[in-house]
C-alpha positions in Angstrom: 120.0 163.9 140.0 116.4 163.9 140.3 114.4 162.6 137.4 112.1 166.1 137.8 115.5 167.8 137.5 116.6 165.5 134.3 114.0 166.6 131.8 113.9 170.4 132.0 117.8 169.9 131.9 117.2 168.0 128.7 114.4 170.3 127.3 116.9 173.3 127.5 119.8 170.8 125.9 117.4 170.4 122.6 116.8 174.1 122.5 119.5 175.3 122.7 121.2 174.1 119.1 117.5 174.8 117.4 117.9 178.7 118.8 121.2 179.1 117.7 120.3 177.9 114.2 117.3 180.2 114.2 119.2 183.4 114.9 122.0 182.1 112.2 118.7 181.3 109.9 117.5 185.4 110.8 120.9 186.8 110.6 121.7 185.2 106.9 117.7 186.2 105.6 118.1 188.2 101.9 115.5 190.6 101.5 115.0 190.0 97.6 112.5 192.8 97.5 114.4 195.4 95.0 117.1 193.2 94.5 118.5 192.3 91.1 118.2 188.7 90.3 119.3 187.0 87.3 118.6 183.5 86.1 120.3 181.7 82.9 118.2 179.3 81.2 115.2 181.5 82.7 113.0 181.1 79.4 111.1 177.9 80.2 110.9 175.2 82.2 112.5 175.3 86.0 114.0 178.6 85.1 111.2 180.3 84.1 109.3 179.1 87.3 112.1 180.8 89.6 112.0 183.9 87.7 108.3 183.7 88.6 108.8 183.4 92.6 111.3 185.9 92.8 109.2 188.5 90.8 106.4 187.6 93.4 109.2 188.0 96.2 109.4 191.9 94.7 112.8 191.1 93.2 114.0 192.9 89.7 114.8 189.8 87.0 116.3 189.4 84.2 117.0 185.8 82.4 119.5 184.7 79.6 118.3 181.9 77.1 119.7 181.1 73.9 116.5 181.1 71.9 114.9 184.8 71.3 111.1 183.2 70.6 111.1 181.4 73.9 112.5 184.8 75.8 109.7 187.2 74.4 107.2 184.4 75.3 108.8 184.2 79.3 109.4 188.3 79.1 105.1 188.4 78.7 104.6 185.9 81.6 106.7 187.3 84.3 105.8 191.0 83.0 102.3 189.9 83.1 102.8 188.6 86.7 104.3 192.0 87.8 101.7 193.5 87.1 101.6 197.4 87.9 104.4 197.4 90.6 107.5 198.5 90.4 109.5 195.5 89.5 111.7 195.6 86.1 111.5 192.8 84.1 114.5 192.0 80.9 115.9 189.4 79.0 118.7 188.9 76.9 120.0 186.3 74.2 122.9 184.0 75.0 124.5 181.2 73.9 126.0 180.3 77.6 128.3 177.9 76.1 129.9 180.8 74.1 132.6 182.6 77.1 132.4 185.6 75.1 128.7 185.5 74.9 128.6 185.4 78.3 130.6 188.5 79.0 128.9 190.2 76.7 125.6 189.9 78.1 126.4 190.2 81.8 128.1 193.7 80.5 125.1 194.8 79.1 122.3 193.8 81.3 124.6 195.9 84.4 124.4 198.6 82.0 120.8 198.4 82.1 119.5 197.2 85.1 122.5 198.2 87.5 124.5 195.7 89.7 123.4 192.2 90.1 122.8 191.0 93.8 121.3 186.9 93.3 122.6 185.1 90.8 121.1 181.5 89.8 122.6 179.3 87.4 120.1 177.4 86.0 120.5 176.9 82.8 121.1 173.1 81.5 121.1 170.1 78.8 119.8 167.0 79.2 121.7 163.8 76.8 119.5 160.9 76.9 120.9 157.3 75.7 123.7 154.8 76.6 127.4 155.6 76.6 127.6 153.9 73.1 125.9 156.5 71.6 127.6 159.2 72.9 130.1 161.5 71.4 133.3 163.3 72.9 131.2 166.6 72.2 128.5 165.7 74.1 130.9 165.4 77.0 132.4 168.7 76.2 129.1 170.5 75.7 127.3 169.5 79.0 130.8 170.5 80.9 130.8 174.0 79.2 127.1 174.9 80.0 126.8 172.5 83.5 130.8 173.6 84.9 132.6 176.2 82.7 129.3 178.8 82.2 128.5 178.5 85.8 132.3 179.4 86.8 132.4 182.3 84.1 128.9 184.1 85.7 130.2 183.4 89.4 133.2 184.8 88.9 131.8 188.1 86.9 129.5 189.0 89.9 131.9 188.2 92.8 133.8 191.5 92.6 130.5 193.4 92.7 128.9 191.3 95.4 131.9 191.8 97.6 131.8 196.0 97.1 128.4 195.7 98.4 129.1 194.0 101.2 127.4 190.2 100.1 125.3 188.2 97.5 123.5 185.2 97.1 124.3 182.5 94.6 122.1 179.2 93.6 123.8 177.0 91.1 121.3 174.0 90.3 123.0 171.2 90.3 121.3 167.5 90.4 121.3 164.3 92.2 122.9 163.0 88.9 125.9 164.9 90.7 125.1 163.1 93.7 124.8 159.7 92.4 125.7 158.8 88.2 122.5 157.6 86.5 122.8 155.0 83.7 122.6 156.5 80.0 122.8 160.4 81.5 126.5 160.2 81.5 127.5 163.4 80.4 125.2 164.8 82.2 125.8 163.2 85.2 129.9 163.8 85.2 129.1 167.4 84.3 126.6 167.8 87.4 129.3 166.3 89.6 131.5 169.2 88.1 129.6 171.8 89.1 128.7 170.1 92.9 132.1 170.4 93.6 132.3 173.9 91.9 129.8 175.1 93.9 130.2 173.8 97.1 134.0 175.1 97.1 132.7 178.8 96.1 130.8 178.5 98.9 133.9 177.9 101.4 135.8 180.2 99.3 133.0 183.1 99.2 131.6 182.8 102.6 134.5 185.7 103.7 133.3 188.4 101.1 129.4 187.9 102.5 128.5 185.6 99.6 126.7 182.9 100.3 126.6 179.7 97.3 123.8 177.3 97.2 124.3 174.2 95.6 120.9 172.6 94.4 120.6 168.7 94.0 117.0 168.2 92.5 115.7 165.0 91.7 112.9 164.7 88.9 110.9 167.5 88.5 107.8 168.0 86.0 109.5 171.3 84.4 108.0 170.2 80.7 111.6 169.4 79.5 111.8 166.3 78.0 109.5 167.5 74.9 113.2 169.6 74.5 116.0 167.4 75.5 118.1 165.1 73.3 118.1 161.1 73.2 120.8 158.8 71.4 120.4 155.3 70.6 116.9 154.1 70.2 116.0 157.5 70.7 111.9 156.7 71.2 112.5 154.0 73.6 114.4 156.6 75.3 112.0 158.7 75.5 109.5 156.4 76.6 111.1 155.6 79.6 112.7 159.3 80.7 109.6 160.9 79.8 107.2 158.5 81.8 109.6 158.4 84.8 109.5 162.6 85.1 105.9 162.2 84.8 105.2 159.6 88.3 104.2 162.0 91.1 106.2 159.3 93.4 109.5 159.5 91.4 108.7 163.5 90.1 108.0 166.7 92.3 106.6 169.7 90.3 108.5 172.9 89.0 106.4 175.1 91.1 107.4 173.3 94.2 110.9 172.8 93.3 111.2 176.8 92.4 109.9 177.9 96.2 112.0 175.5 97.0 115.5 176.6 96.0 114.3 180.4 96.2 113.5 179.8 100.0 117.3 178.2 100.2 118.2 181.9 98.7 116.3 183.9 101.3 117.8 181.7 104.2 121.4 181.1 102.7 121.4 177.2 103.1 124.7 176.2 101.9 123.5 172.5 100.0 119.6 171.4 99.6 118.6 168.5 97.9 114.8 168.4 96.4 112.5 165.6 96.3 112.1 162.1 99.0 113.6 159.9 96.2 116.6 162.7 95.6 116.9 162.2 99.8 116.5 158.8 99.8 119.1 158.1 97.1 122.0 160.6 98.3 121.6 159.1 102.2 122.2 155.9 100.6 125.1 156.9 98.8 126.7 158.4 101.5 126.2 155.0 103.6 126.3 152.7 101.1 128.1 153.5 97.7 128.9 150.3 96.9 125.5 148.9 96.8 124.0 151.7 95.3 126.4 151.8 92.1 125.0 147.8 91.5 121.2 148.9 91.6 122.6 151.4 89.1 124.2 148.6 87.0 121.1 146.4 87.5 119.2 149.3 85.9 121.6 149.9 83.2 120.7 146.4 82.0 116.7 147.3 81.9 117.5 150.4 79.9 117.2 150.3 75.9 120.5 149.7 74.0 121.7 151.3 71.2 124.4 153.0 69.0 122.8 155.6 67.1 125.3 158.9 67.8 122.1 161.3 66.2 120.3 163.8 68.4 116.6 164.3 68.4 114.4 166.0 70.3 112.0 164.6 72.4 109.4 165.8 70.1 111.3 163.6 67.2 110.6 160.8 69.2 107.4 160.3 70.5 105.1 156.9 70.4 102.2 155.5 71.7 103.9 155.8 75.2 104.7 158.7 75.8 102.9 161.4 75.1 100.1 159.3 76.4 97.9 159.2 80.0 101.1 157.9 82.0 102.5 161.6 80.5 100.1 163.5 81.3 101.5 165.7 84.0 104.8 166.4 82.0 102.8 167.2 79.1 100.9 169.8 81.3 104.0 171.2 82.5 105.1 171.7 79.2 102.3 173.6 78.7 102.8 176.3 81.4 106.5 176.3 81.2 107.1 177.6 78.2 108.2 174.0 76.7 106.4 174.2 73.8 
């Protein structure tokens, strides 16, 4: 074959795959606009940021917290960003590790606001310090809020999604369920939990026209660590998390992120994973598990140690380090996140 002959031939080759996954890509696009969107752990933080993009996508949201000060506070931002259209803005109080709770609130906010069409489980704990400080309940509560609260919401809205002919489901997972980062333990065997949740209710879902994202973010500058726990020498802990999430290199920001996962929505993508180091670190995993579980042992041994089973906030434990100017970005975030 000529070589004149070889490259149109391999021009239409490459184009072909890219235009079938465009019209898969245009056949799977949500419309959120007058949709009914609801997003746990939507008071601060990451959640609050993706209530904000879907009310600027048009879609009606409502977000379950645990702590009633924080809602009202996220109920005037988003309401705020509504502004005078027509999109509904509500909130209720939950304790998602409570199964009861749970039920209880999805019942009513259907009673009020109708059916729910996106669904994004968001909400999460974060148990800072090495496994010699934690506790069988720690273990237990990360699995009922990361695994078991996830399962309970997905499992409420599936009969309704399927009577109306599909849904959309984002459950935000982490790249601590990708690869298990030294003294996040609980967290890290919960996240895994909920991977493998997720990406089976995608197989199993797919039929009824719902389509499951599973999330795997890496850092993100959400304003969180000001709220999460830490064991052990709880300041050193601190330190280090809290100046990590703060490195633009090793941290992407909440507002990106949001987009982000609700652009995975709109398309239907089945898995995304956020942020180059979140890449680069689940590539090598998948290539090279081995190695990477030493670099995770060689960075165990850097880590502070510790036995101290007490939780404190990360505003308990704050030093000359952190907050300080290598903080300054998380410390902003806390700011507009509602972290404070």
């Amino acid at each position: 074959m000529r070589t004149a002959n070889v490259l149109p031939a391999l021009l239409c080759g490459l184009a072909v795959p890219w235009a079938v996954k465009a019209l898969v890509a245009r056949r799977r696009h949500f419309d959120l606009r007058g949709k009914n969107a609801l997003v746990t752990g939507g008071s601060r933080g990451l959640g609050l940021e993706i209530a904000r993009v879907l009310v600027e996508r048009g879609a009606n949201v409502a977000i379950l917290a645990r702590d009633a000060t924080t809602i009202e506070r996220a109920l005037e931002d988003l309401r705020e960003r509504a502004g005078a259209s027509s999109v509904r803005i509500s909130g209720v109080q939950c304790d998602l590790q409570d199964g009861q709770a749970i039920d209880a609130a999805l019942a009513t906010l259907q009673e009020r606001s109708g059916p729910i069409d996106v669904l994004v489980n968001n909400a999460g704990l974060i148990q800072v310090g090495p496994l010699d400080s934690m506790t069988l309940q720690d273990f237990d509560e990360a699995m009922r809020l990361h695994c078991h609260a996830p399962l309970r919401t997905m499992l409420a809205v599936r009969a309704g999604m399927k009577s109306r002919g599909g849904g959309r489901i984002a459950n935000v997972a982490s790249i601590g369920g990708v690869v298990s980062v030294p003294h996040l333990l609980p967290y890290s065997a919960s996240k895994f939990a909920l991977m493998g949740l997720s990406q089976g209710m995608h197989a199993e879902l797919a039929r009824d026209g719902i389509v499951v994202s599973t999330i795997a973010p890496g850092l993100m500058r959400t304003g969180s660590p000001r709220n999460a726990t830490f064991k052990g020498d709880h300041i050193k802990e601190y330190a280090w998390f809290t100046v990590s999430d703060s490195l633009p290199v090793l941290s992407m920001s909440s507002r990106r992120a949001a987009q982000r996962i609700v652009r995975a929505i709109v398309r239907g993508e089945p898995h995304v994973v956020l942020g180059m180091p979140a890449k680069v670190a689940s590539l090598a995993n998948g290539l090279v598990p081995g190695w990477v579980n030493r670099m995770m042992t060689v960075a165990n041994m850097l880590l502070p140690s510790g036995t101290d089973t007490r939780a404190r906030r990360g505003y308990e434990s704050e030093s000359p380090v952190a907050p300080s100017v290598l903080t300054t970005l998380t410390e902003r975030a806390a700011t507009a996140n509602n972290e404070r």
